[in-house]
N, C-alpha and C positions, 0 to 999 in steps of 0.2 A: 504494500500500500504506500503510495509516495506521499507523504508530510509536505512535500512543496504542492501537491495539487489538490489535498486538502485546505491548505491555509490559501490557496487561491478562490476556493470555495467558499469557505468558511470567514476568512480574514485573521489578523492577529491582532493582540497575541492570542493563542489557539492549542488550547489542553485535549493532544489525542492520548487512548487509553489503547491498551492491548486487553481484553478479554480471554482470550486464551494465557496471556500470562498470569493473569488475577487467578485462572482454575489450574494451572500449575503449580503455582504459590503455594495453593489452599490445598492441592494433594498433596503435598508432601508432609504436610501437617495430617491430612486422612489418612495415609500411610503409618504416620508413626503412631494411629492411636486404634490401628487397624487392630480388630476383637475384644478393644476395651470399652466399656460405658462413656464412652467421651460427649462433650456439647464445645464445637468450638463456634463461639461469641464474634463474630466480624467487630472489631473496636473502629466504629463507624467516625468516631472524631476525625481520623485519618483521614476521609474522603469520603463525604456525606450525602454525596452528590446520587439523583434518586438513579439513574440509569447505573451507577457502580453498586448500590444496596441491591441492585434485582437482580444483577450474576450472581451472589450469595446469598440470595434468600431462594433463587431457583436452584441453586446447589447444595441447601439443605442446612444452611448456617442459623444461626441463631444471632441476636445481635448484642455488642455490650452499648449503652448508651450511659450521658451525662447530661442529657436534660429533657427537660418538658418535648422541645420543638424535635431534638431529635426519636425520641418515642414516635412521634406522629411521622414524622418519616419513613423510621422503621413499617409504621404501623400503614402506612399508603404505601407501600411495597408488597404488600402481604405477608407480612413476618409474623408466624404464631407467638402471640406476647407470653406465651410460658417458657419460649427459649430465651427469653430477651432480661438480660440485667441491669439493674441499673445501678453505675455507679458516680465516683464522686465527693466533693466535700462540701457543698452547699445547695442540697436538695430544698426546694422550699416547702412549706406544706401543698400548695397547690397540684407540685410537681407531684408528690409523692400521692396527693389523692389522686391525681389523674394514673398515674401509676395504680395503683391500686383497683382501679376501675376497670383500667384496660386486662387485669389481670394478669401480671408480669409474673414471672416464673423467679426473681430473686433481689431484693436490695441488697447490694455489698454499702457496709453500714460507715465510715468512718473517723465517728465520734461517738464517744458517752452521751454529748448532750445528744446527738443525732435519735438513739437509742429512743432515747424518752418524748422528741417528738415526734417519731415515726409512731411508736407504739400511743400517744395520745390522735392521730392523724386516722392510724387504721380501729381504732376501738370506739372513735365516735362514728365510724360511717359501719360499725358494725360489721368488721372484716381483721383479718388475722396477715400481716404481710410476712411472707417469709426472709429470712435475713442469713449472710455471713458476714462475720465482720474483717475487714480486712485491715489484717494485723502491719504495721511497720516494723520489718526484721533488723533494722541499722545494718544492711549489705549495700557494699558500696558495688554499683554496677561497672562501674569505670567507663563514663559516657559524659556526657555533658552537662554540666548541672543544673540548668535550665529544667530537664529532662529527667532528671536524678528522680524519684519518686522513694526509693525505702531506706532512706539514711533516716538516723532522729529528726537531723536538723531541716525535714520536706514536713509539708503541710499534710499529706495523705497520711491515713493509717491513724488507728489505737496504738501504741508503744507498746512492744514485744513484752515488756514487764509488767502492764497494766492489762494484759488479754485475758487473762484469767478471771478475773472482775470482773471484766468487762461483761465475759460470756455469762457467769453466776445472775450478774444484773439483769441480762437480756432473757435470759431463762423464766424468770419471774413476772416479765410483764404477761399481761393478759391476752396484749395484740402482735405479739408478734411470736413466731415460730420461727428458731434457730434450726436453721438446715446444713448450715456450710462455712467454712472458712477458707480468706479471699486472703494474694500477697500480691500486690505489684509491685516490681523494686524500678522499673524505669524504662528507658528508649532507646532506641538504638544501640542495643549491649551486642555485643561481637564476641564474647566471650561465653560458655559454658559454666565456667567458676561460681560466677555469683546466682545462679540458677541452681545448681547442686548445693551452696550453703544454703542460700534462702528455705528452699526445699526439707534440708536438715531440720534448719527451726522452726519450721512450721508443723514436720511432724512431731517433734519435742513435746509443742504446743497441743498437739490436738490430743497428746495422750493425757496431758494433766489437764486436758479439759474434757476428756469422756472421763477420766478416774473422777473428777467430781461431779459425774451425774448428769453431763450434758450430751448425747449424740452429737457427732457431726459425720452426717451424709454424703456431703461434697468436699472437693478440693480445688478448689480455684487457683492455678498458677499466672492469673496475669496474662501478660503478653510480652511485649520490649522485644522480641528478635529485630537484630539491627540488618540492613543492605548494605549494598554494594555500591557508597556515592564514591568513592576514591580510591577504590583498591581493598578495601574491609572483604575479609574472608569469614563473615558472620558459620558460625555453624548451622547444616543445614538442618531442618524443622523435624526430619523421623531422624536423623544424629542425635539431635538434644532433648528428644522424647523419649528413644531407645535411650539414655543414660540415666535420663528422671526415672521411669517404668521401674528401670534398674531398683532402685531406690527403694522407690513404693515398695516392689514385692522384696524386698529383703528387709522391708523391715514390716510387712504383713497390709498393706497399705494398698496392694495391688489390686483388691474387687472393689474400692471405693468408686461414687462417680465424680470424674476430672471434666474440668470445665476451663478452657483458654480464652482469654480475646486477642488474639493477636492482631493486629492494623497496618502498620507501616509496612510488616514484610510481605503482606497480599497485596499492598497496590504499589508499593514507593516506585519501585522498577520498573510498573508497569506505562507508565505513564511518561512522555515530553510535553514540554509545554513551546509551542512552534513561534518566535519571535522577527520582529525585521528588522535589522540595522539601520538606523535612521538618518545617523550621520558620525564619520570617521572624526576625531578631532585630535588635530595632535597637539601635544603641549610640551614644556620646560621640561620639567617633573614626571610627567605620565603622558601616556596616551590613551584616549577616551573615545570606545566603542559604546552608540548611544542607540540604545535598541528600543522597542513600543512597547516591552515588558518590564512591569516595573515592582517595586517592593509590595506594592498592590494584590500582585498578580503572585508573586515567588516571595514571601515573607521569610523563608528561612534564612539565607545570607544574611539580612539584617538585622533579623532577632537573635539567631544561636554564632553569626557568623561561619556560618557552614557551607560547605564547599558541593557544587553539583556540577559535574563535567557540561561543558557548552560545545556543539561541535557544529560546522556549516553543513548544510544542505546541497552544497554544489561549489565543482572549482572554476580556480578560476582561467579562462581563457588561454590557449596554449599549455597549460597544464602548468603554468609557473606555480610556485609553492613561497614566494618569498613571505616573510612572515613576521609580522611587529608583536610588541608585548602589548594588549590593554589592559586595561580595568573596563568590563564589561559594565554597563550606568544605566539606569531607567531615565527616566523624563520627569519622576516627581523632585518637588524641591526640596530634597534632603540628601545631605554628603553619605548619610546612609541608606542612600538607593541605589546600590550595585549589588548587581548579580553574581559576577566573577573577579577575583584580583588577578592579576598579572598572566593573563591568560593570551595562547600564544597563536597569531587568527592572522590569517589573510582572507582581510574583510574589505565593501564599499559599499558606501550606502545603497539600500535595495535589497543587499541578499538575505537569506534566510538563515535561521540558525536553529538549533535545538537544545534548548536546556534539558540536559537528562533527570532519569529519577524524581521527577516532576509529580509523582503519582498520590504523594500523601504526603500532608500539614503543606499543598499549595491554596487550591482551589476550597477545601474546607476553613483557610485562616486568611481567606482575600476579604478584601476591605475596597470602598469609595473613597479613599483617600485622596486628595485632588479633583475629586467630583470625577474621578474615573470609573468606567463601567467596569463589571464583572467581566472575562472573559468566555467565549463560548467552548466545548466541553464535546468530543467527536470521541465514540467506542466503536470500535475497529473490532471486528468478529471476520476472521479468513478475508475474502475481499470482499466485503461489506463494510459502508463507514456508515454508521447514525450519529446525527445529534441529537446528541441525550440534554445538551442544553442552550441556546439561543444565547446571542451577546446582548448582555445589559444595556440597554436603550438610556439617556436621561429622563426619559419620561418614566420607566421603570422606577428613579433613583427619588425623582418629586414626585409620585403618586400621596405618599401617605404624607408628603410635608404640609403643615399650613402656611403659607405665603403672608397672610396680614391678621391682623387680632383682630378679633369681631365674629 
C-alpha cells in the first residue's frame, strides 16, 4: 500500500495503521497464554480511536479503560462490558455509577479512600461492584519516569505494605466484592526483570491475603511491554508469559485466572503518521526541516523527549543521496515543537516523510493547540485502505464554543 498515495488522498499530516500488525501483536500474546484462563484487556488509552477498538473487540479482546468517555467507546464498538476494566486514580462517582450500570466485569481500585466511595457509589444504586486493588510493588521498571507507574514515589497503586489492610477493609464493605488483584509497574519496559520481581511480590501478597480470609480469583499483571522506537529488543509477549507461567505454576499459582492490558505493544509499531516538508531552512547553529506535523499531532518528542525514526517517502532525482543534519520542527509556536533532533535527510520542500511507530500515545494524546485540526486516521487491511476517521474541520473545533454572552 503506498503512504504517498494515500496522503494524496487523504492529505496531511495522515495516521495510517497496519491491521494485520495490530493481530500479530495480539497473537503472540494469544500464544503465550495458549490453554490458560487468560482475559487480555486492549489498554485503549494507547489509541482510542473507534476503527482500532473494533480489530480487538472483533478479535475477542476485552478492554482496560480510565474513564467515563472511554467506557462508551469501548461500549459503541460492541465490547461485552464484563470483559472491560476499569482502571485509574481519579474515578469520579458519576464515572463509577455509569460503570456500574453498564455492568463492567472489574474496578482495579487505587486508593483507600477510592475503597469507600466506590462501595458508598454501588450500595446506594443497590448493586455490588466487583474490585482488585492494585497494589504498588516499589519495582523500578527502568523506563522513563514520566511513564514509571510502580515505584513509591508514582501516584498509582495502595503501597505494597499497606495491601493487607487495604484488602481486610474492602472485604467488609457491603458493596463491593473482592475478586482480584491488579500490579502495573509502567511503559515501555524492554526488560523481563522487573516483570519476574513484581510478579514475586505480588504473589507474597496474595498468600497473606487468602491466609486472612480473603479469596483472590484473578491476577492482573498490567501491561508496559515496550517497542521497537530505536533499536529496543523488548522481549517478545509468549517469551515473557512462558517465564511468568513459569512462576505461577511453581509456586501453585498456575489455574488462577490472568488478566493483561497491554497497549502500546499492539499498536505503537503498527502505525506512521505521513507528514510534508514545508520548508528546508538553514541556519548558524542548526538546520531546520519544517514539516505540517506538529506537537499536536506526535506529543511524545515533547512530552517524554523520545525518539521515533523519520524516514522519506521517495528519492531524490538521479539517485543523489547527499544528506544534511536537521532538527525535524512542527509549525506550532513552541521551541518544543520538534519531532526529531539531528536527524540525517535529504529533504525539499514538498516531499513526504514518515514518522515511524506513530501507532500509540499519538492520535489518542492530540490536542487543538494552535487552533489546529485533528489529523485524519487510514486502516490499511491487505490492499484495502479505510478511513476510520475524517480530518478535523474548524467548524468541528467551534461547534460546542459560545462566541458572545447572552
Amino acid at each position: 500500500m503506498s503512504l504517498a498515495a494515500l496522503a494524496r488522498e487523504h492529505g496531511t499530516p495522515l495516521f495510517v495503521y497496519s491491521k494485520q500488525w495490530m493481530l500479530d501483536a495480539l497473537g503472540a500474546y494469544q500464544r503465550g497464554f495458549d490453554g490458560r484462563d487468560a482475559l487480555i484487556c486492549y489498554a485503549m488509552k494507547a489509541n482510542s480511536s473507534l476503527g482500532v477498538l473494533r480489530v480487538f473487540a472483533e478479535a475477542g479482546c476485552g478492554f482496560d479503560i480510565v474513564s467515563g468517555g472511554e467506557l462508551s467507546r469501548a461500549l459503541a464498538v460492541g465490547a461485552d462490558p464484563a470483559r472491560i476494566i476499569f482502571s485509574g486514580v481519579g474515578k469520579t462517582r458519576a464515572e463509577m455509577k455509569q460503570a456500574l450500570d453498564a455492568g463492567i466485569g472489574c474496578f482495579n481500585v487505587e486508593s483507600e479512600a477510592e475503597l469507600d466511595v466506590l462501595n458508598e457509589v454501588a450500595s446506594t444504586s443497590n448493586q455490588r461492584a466487583r474490585i482488585s486493588i492494585r497494589i504498588n510493588p516499589n519495582v523500578d521498571p527502568k523506563t522513563h519516569p514520566y511513564i514509571s507507574t510502580g515505584l513509591k514515589g508514582n501516584k498509582f497503586g495502595i503501597a505494597h505494605d499497606r495491601a493487607l489492610h487495604a484488602y481486610r477493609h474492602a472485604a467488609k464493605l457491603p458493596g463491593l466484592d473482592v475478586v482480584g488483584i491488579d500490579c502495573h509497574i509502567g511503559s515501555q519496559i524492554t526488560e523481563m526483570s522487573p516483570y519476574l520481581d513484581a510478579c514475586e511480590r505480588i504473589l507474597d501478597l496474595v498468600e497473606a491475603i487468602e491466609a486472612a480470609g480473603v479469596p483472590i480469583r484473578h491476577l492482573d499483571f498490567g501491561g508496559g511491554l515496550g517497542i521497537d522506537y530505536n533499536g529496543e529488543v523488548p522481549p517478545a509477549a509468549d517469551a515473557l508469559w512462558k517465564q511468568l507461567l513459569a512462576r505461577l505454576d511453581a509456586r501453585g499459582f498456575g489455574n488462577r485466572k490472568l488478566i493483561i492490558e497491554p497497549g502500546r505493544s499492539l499498536v505503537g509499531n503498527a502505525g506512521v503518521c505521513v507528514t510534508e516538508v514545508l520548508y528546508v531552512k538553514p541556519g548558524e547553529d542548526k538546520n531546520f526541516c519544517i514539516i505540517d506535523a506538529a506537537m499536536n499531532d506526535l506529543p511524545r518528542p515533547a512530552m517524554y523527549q523520545a525518539f521515533q525514526n523519520i524516514v522519506p517517502l521517495q528519492m531524490r532525482s538521479g539517485g543523489s543521496d547527499e544528506r544534511t543534519i536537521y532538527d525535524v520542527v512542527g509549525p506550532i509556536c513552541e521551541s518544543g515543537d520538534w519531532i526529531g533532533r539531528d536527524r540525517s535527510l535529504n529533504v525539499e520542500a514538498g516531499d513526504l516523510l514518515a514518522v515511524l511507530s506513530s501507532g500509540a500515545y499519538c492520535m489518542s494524546m492530540s490536542s487543538n493547540y494552535n487552533t489546529r485540526g485533528r489529523a485524519a486516521e487510514v486502516m490499511v487491511s491487505g490492499a484495502r485502505a479505510t478511513l476510520i476517521r475524517r480530518r478535523e474541520t474548524l467548524e468541528d473545533q467551534l461547534r460546542s464554543e459560545l462566541p458572545r454572552e447572552g
